[in-house]
C-alpha positions in Angstrom: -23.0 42.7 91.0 -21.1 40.2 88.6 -22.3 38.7 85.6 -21.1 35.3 84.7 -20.5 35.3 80.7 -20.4 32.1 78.4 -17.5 31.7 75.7 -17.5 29.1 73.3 -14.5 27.6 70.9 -14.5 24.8 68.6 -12.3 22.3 69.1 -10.9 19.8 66.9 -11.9 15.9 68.8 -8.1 15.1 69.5 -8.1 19.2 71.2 -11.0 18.1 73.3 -9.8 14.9 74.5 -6.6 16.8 75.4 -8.2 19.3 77.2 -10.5 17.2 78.8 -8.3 14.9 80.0 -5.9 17.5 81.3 -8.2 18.8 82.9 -9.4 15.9 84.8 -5.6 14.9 85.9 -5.9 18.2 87.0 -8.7 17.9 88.7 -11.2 20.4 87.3 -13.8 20.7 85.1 -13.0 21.8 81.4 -14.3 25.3 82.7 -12.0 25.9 85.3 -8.8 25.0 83.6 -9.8 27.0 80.5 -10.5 30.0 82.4 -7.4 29.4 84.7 -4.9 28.3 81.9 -6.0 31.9 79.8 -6.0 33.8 82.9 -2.7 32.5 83.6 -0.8 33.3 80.3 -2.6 36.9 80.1 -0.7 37.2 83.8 2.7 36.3 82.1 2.4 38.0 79.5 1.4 41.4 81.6 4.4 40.6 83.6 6.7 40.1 80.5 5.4 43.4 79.3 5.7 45.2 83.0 8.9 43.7 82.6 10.3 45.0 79.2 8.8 48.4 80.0 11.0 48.6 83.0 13.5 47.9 82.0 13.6 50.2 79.2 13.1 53.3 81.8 15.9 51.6 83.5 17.9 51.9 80.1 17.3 55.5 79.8 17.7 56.7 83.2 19.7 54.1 85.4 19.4 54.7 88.6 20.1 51.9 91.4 20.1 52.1 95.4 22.0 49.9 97.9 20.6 47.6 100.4 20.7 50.9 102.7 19.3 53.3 100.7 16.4 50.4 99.8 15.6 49.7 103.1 15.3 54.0 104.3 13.0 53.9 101.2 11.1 51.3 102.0 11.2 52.9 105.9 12.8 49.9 107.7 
């Protein structure tokens, strides 16, 4: 079962006005596009990292596959 946890910040009143009304263009409440905005940049910056890691296997061992090989890989 999931718990629902409560975070607080404080906020400075020109931050809250921002955020509020950002969020309200946006159409949500202050919740949502907190939640989704931080959500968001941990998802970018877990691809950046997925990324950089990648690559630097890449570096060390390059290795790449034509559209042929690719596709009997991937079976189609």
């Amino acid at each position: 079962m999931s718990t629902n946890h409560t975070v607080s910040l404080r906020l400075s009143d020109e931050e809250n006005r921002l955020i509020r009304n950002f969020a309200e263009i946006k159409g949500m409440s202050v919740s949502e596009f907190l939640r989704e905005s931080a959500l968001k940049e941990i998802r970018q910056e877990l691809d950046i990292y997925t990324f950089e890691e990648a690559y630097k296997a890449h570096i060390k061992k390059p290795k790449t596959l034509s559209s042929k090989e690719l596709r009997k890989v991937l079976g189609l």
